[in-house]
VEXVOVO-897295 format. One record per residue (C-alpha): x, y negated, z negated. Coordinates in Angstrom, 2 decimals. Example, Ala and Ser with C-alpha at 12.3 -4.5 7.8 and 13.67 -1.06 7.14 Angstrom:
2
VEXMAR       u       v       w
VEXMAR   12.30    4.50   -7.80
VEXMAR   13.67    1.06   -7.14
//
This chain:
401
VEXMAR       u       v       w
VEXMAR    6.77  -48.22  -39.54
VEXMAR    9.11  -50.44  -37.55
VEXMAR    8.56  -53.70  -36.26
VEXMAR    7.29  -52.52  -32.90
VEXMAR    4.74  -50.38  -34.00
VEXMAR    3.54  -53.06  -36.33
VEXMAR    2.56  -54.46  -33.04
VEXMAR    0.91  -51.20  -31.70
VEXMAR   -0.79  -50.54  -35.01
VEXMAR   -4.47  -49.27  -34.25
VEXMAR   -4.17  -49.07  -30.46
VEXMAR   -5.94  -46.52  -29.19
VEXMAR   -4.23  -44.27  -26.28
VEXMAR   -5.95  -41.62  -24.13
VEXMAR   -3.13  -39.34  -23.35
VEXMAR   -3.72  -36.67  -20.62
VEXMAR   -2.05  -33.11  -21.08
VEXMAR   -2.40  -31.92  -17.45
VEXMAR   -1.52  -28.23  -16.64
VEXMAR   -1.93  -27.52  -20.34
VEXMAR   -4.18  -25.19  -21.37
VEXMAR   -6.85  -24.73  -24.19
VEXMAR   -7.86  -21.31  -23.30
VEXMAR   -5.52  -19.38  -21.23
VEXMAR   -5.00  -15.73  -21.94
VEXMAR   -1.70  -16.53  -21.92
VEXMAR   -0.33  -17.43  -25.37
VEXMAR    2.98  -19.22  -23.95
VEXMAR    0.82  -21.83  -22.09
VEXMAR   -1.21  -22.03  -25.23
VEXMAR    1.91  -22.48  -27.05
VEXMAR    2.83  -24.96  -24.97
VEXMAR    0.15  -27.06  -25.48
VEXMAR   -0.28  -27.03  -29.05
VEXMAR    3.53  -27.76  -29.39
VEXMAR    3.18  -31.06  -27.12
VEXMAR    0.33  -32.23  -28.93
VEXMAR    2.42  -31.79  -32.43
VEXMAR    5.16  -33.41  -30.77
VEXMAR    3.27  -36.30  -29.19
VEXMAR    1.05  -36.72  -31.65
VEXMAR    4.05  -37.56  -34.18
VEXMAR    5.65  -39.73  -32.05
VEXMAR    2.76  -41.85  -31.03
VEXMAR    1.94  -42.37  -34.85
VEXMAR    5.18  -43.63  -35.74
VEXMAR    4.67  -45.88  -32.93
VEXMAR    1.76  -47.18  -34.37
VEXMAR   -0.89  -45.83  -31.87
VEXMAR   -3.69  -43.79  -32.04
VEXMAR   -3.59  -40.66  -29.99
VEXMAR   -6.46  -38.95  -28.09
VEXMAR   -5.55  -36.01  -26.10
VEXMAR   -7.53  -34.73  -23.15
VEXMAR   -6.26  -31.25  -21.56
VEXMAR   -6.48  -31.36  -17.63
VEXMAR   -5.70  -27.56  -16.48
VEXMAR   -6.95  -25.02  -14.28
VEXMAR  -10.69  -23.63  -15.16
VEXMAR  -11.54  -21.03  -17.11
VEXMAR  -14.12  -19.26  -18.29
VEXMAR  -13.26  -18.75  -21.76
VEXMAR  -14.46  -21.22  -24.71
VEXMAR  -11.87  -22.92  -26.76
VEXMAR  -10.73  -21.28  -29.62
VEXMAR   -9.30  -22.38  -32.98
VEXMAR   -7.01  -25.18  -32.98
VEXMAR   -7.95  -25.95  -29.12
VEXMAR  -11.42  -26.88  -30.23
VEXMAR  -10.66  -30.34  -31.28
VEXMAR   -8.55  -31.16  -27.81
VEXMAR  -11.07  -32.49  -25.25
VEXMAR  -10.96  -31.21  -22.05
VEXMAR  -11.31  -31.16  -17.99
VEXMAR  -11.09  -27.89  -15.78
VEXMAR   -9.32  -28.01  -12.89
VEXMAR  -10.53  -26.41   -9.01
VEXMAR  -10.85  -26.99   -5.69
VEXMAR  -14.07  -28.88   -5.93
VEXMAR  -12.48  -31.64   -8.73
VEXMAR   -9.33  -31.96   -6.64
VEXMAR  -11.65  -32.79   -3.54
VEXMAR  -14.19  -34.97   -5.53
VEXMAR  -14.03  -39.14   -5.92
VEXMAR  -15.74  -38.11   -9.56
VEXMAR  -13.34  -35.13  -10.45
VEXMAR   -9.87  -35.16  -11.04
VEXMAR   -9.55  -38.40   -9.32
VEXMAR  -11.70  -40.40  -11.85
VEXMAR  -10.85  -38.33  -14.70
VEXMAR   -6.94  -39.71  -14.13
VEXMAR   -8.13  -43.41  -14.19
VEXMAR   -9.45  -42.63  -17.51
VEXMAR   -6.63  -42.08  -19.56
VEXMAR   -3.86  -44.40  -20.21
VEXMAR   -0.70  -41.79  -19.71
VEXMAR   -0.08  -38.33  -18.37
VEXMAR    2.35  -35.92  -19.57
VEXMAR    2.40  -32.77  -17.27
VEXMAR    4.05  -30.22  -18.27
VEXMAR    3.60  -28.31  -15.11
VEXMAR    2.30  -24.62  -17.08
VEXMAR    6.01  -24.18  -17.87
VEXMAR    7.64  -22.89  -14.76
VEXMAR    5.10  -23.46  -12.12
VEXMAR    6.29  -26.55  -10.48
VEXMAR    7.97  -24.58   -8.21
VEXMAR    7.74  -22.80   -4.62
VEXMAR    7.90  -19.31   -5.96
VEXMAR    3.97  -18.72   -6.75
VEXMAR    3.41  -19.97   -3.59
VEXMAR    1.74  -22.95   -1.76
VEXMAR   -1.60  -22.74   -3.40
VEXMAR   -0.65  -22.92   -7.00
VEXMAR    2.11  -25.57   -5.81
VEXMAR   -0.43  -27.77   -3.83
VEXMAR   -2.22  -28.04   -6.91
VEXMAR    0.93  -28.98   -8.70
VEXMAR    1.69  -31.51   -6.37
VEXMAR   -1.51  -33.49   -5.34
VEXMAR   -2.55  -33.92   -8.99
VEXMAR    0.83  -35.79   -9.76
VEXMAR    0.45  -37.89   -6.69
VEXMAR   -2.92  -38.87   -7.85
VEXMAR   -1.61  -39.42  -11.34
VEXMAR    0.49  -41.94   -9.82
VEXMAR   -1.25  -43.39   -6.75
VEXMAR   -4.06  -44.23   -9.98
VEXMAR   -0.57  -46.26  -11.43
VEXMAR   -1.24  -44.06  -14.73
VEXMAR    2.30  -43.39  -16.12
VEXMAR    3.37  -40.07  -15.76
VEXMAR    6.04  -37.77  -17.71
VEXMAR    7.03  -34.60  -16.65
VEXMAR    7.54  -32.96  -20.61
VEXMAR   10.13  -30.06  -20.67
VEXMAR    9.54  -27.14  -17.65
VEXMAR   11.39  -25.71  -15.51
VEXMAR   11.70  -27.63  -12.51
VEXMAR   12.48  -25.22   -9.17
VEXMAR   13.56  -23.19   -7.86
VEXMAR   13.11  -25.44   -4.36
VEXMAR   14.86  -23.44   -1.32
VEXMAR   12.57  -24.92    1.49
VEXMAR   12.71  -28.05    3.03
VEXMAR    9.07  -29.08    2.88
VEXMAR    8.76  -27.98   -0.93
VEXMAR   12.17  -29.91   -1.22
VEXMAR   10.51  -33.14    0.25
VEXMAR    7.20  -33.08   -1.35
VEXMAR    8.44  -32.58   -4.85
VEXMAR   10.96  -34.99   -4.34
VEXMAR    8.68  -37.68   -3.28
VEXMAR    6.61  -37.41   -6.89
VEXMAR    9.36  -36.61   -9.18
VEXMAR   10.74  -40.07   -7.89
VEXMAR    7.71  -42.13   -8.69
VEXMAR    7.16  -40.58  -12.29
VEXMAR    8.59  -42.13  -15.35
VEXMAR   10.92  -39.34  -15.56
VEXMAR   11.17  -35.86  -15.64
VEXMAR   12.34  -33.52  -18.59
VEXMAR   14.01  -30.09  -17.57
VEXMAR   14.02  -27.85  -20.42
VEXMAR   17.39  -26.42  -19.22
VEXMAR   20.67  -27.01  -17.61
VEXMAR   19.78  -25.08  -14.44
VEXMAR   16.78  -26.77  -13.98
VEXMAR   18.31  -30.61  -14.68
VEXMAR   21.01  -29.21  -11.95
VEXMAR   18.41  -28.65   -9.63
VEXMAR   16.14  -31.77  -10.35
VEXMAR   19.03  -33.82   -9.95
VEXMAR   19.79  -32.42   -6.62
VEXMAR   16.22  -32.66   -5.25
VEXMAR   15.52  -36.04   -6.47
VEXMAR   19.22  -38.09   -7.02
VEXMAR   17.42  -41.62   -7.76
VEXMAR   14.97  -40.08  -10.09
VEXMAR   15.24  -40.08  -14.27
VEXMAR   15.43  -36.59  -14.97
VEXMAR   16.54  -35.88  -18.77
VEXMAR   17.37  -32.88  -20.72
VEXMAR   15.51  -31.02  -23.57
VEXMAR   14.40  -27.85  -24.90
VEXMAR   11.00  -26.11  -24.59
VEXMAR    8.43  -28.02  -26.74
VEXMAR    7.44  -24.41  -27.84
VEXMAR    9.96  -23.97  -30.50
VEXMAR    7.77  -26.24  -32.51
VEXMAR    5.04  -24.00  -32.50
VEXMAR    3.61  -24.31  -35.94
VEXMAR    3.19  -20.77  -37.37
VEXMAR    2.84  -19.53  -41.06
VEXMAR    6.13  -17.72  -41.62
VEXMAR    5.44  -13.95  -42.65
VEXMAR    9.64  -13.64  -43.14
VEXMAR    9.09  -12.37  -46.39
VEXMAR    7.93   -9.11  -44.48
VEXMAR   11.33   -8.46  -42.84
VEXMAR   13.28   -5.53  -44.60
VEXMAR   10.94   -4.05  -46.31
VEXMAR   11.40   -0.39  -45.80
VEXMAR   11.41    0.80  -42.13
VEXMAR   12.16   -1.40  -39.65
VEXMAR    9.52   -3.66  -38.20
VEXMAR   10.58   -3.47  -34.54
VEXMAR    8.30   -5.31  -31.85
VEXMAR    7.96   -4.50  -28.49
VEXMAR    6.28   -6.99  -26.22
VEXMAR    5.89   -4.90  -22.42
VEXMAR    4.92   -7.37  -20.27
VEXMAR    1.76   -6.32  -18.03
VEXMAR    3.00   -8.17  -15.20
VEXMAR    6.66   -6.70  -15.11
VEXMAR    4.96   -2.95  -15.76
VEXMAR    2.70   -3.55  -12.60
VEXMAR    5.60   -4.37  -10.04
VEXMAR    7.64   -1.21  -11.15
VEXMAR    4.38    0.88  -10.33
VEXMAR    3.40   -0.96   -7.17
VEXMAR    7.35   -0.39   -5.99
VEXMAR    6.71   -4.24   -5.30
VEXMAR   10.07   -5.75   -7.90
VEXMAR    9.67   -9.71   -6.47
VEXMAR   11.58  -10.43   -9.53
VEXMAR   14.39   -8.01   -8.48
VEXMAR   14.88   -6.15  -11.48
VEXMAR   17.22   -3.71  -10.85
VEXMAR   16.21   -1.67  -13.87
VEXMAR   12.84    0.27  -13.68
VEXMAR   10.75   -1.69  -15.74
VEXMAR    8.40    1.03  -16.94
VEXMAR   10.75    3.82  -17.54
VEXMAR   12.75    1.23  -20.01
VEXMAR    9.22    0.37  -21.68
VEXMAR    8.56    4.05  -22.59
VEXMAR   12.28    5.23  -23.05
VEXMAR   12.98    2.62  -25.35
VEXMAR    9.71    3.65  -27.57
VEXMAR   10.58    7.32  -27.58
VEXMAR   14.33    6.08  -28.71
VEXMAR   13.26    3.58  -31.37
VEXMAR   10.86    7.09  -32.74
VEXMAR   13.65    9.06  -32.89
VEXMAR   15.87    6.60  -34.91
VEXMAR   13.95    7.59  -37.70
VEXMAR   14.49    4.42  -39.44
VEXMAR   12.20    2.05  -37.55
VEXMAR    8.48    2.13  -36.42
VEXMAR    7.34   -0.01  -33.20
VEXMAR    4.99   -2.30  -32.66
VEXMAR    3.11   -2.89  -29.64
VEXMAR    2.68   -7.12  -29.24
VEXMAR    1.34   -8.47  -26.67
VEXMAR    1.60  -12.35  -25.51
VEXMAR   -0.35  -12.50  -22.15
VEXMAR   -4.01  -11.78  -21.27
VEXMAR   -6.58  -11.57  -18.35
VEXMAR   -9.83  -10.73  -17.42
VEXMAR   -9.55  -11.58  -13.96
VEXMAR   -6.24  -10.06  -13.22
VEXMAR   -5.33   -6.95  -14.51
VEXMAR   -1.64   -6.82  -13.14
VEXMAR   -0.67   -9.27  -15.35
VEXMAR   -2.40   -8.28  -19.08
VEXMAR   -0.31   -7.11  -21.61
VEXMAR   -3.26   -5.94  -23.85
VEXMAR   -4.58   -3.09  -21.38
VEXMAR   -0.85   -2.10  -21.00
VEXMAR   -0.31   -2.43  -24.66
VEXMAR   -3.12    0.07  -25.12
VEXMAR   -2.38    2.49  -22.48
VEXMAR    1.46    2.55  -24.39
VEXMAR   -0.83    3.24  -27.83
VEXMAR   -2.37    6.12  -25.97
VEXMAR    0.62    7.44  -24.59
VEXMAR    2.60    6.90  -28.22
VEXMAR    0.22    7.44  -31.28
VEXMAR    2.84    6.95  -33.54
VEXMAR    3.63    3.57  -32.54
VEXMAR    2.00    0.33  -33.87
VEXMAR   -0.68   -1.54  -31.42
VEXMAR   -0.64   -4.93  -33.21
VEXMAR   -4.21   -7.31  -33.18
VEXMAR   -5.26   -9.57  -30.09
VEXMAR   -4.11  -12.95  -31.76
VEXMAR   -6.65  -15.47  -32.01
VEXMAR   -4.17  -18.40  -30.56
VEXMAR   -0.42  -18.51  -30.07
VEXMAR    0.43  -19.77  -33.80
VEXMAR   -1.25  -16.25  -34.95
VEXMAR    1.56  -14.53  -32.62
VEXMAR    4.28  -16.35  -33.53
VEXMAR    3.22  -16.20  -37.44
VEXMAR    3.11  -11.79  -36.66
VEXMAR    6.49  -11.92  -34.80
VEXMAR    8.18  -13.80  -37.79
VEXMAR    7.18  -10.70  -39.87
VEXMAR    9.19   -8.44  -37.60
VEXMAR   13.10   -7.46  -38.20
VEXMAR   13.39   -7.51  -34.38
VEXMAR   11.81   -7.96  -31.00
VEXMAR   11.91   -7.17  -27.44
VEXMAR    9.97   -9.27  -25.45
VEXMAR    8.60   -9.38  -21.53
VEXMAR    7.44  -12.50  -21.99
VEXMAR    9.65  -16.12  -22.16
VEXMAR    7.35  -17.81  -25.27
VEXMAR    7.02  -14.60  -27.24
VEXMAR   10.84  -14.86  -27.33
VEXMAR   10.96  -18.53  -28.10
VEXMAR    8.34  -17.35  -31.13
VEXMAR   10.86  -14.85  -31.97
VEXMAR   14.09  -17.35  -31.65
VEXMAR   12.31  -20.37  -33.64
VEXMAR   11.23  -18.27  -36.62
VEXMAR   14.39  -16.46  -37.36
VEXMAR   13.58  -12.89  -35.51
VEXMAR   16.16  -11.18  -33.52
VEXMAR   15.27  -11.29  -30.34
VEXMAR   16.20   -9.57  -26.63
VEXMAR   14.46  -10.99  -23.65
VEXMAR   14.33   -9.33  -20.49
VEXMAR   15.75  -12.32  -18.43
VEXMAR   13.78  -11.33  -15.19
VEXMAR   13.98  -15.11  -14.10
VEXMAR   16.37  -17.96  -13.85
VEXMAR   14.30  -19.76  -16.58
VEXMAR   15.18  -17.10  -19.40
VEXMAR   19.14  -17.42  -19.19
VEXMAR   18.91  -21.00  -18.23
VEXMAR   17.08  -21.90  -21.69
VEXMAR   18.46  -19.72  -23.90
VEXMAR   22.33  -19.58  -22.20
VEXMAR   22.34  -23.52  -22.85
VEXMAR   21.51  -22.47  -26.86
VEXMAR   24.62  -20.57  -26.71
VEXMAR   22.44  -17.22  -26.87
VEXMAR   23.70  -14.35  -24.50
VEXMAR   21.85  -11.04  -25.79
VEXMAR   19.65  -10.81  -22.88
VEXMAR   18.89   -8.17  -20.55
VEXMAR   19.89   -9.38  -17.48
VEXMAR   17.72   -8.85  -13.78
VEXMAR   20.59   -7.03  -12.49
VEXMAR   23.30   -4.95  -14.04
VEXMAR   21.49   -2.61  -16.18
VEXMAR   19.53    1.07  -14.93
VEXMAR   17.04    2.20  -17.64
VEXMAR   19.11    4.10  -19.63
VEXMAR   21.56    1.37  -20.02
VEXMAR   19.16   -1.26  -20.29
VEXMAR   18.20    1.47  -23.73
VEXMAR   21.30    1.45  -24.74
VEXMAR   21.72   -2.31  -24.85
VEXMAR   18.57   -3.03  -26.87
VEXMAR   19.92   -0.45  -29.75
VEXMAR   23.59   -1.86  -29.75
VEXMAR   21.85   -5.29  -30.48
VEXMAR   19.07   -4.03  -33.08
VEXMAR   21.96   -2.66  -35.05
VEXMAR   23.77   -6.20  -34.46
VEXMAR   20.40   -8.03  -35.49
VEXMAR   21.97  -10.23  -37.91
VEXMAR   24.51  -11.33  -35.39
VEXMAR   21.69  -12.42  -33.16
VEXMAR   19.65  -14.36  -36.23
VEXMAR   22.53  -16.11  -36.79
VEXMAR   22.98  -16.89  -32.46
VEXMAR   19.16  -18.12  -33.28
VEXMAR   19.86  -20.34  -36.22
VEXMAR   22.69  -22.13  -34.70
VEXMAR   20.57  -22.29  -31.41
VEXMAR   17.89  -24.16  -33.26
VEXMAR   20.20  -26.71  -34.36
VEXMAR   20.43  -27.80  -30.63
VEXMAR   16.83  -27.54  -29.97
VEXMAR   16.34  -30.04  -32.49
VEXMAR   19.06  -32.35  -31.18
VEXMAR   17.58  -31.70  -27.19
VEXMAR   14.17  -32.44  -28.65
VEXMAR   14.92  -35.66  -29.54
VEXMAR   15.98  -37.09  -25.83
VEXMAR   12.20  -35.73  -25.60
VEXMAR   10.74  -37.77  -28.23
VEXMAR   12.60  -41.25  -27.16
VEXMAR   11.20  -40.60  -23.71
VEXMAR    7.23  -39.96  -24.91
VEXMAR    8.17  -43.31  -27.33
VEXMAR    9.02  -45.51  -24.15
VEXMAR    5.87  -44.10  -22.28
VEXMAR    3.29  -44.34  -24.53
VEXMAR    5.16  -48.80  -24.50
VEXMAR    4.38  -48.61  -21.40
VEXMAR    0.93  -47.42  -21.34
VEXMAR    0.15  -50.12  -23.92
VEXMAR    1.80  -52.74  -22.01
VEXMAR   -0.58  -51.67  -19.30
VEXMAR   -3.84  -51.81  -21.04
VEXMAR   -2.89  -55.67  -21.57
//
């Protein structure tokens, strides 16, 4: 313990986690969260403090489960935006804020709604003078003027802001010049997990194939917003039939992202119609939390992966890994670890987008090693992250008095 937490020791601090989750049926904001509270949670120990985390994200109906249990929490709507005693109070109640903005969502692309939420809850973060941190996201893409403006206006009045890659520092620094925007890596490649790499090579090959619901629904609907020039859907079920007839590998089915409510973006229903469709392939469990996905990926000898945090569970446990790059947020993270075996959004039809995937299976230990010496700069990037959460949790003590 240094001298200044000598000073700290025993101080209490109420840190709020807003836009984190404790029960989304999406793993990677799950992953997220558990990740930042790791990560926090170490740093404001070694400072000397004593950390209380209370997750502020949208409402849900789902309970807690597992490790989410023991993180207090506060839903999120319309009516605790609009209330004096909702979010309002609930923000002069803890002594920091570290928003992490669901990973990519501060940003004008899902629209004003989710983005007015966004927006309004960092203002009142700060008109409350509760420090605020923006931990690792993606930060954009802002293309209109009003967007540009509004999300200027907070980012400047935060401690600082954290862009988990180069593309998205670019673009923070061009919306916001006067603001401290630093670089790191996604907090999710400290997911804690219970490695299952003794399972890798053992026989046939363990090859996981995470079709992402939401990406499967906009090649059906004809819809593409993401502008994949590949059909998404033919890929999914040409690349099972291909990895069958290897003969050498068997697939499994892994999904990362959930919903009740919305079933144009839920892996599991799409995982099981894919079962249906391919009874020889592999539907792996509904995990529990995002540490039980990430501990079933590092079992695999390779994945595929739809989704951005099944292939961060992939890349931080040592599995070889292709992501379909359908956003800016895919190549930006994973091009700034020096990792270039991604599908790209354009470039590739179905077939070729086939053909890619089995080049790089049969290069898989070119790709673990890509990973391992990618993970050496995560940990370097992480610690920019660290130093930052150290000087705001200072100044939330220095505030209590």
């Amino acid at each position: 313990m240094t001298a200044s937490s000598d000073a700290h020791a025993g101080r209490a601090l109420r840190i709020g986690l807003l836009w984190h989750s404790t029960n989304s049926g999406n793993l990677g904001v799950g992953a997220l969260t558990l990740a930042n509270v790791a990560i926090a949670r170490k740093v404001a120990q070694d400072r000397g403090y004593r950390p209380h985390f209370v997750v502020m994200g949208m409402r849900d109906n789902d309970a807690p489960t597992g490790d989410f249990r023991a993180l207090e929490s506060f839903p999120i709507d319309t009516r605790a935006m609009l209330s004096p005693r909702g979010f309002w109070r609930a923000a002069g109640r803890v002594d920091c804020v570290l928003d992490i903005g669901a990973g990519d969502s501060f940003a004008e692309i899902y629209g004003p709604k989710r983005f007015a939420f966004l927006w309004l809850s960092k203002l009142m973060v700060e008109q409350r003078g509760v420090p605020l941190l923006l931990s690792p996201q993606t930060i954009g893409p802002f293309t209109k003027r009003a967007y540009r403006t509004l999300a200027a206006f907070v980012m400047r009045r935060a401690a600082a802001g954290v862009a988990r890659d180069e593309k998205s520092l670019a673009a923070a620094r061009a919306l916001a010049p006067d603001a401290r925007v630093l670089l790191s890596a996604d907090v999710a490649f400290e997911l804690p997990y219970e490695s299952r790499a003794a399972e890798r090579g053992q026989g046939r090959l363990r090859v996981g194939v995470n079709a992402s619901g939401l990406l499967f629904h906009q090649a059906g609907s004809g819809r593409n917003r993401f502008g994949l020039e590949m059909d998404y859907a033919a890929f999914t079920r040409r690349l099972i039939a291909a990895l069958h007839a290897r003969g050498d590998s068997e697939v499994h089915l892994v999904t990362h992202a959930t919903s009740d409510r919305d079933p144009t973006d839920d892996d599991r229903a799409l995982a099981d119609r894919l079962a249906a469709e391919f009874p020889h392939a592999i539907r792996a469990p509904d995990f529990a939390g995002p540490s039980e996905a990430k501990s079933y990926i590092s079992g695999l000898d390779f994945l595929v992966a739809g989704r951005m945090h099944a292939c961060i569970g992939a890349f931080s446990s040592g599995t070889p890994v292709v992501p379909v790059a359908y956003s800016r947020k895919f190549d930006g993270l994973f091009g700034m670890l020096g990792y270039t075996d991604m599908l790209p959004v354009r470039g590739y039809d179905a077939d070729g987008a086939v053909a890619f995937v089995l080049d790089a299976l049969d290069r898989r230990s070119e790709l673990a090693a890509a990973e391992a010496a990618g993970m050496s700069k995560v940990t370097a990037l992480l610690d920019a992250y660290r130093a930052a959460l150290a000087d705001l949790f200072d100044q939330a003590a220095r505030r209590q008095g």
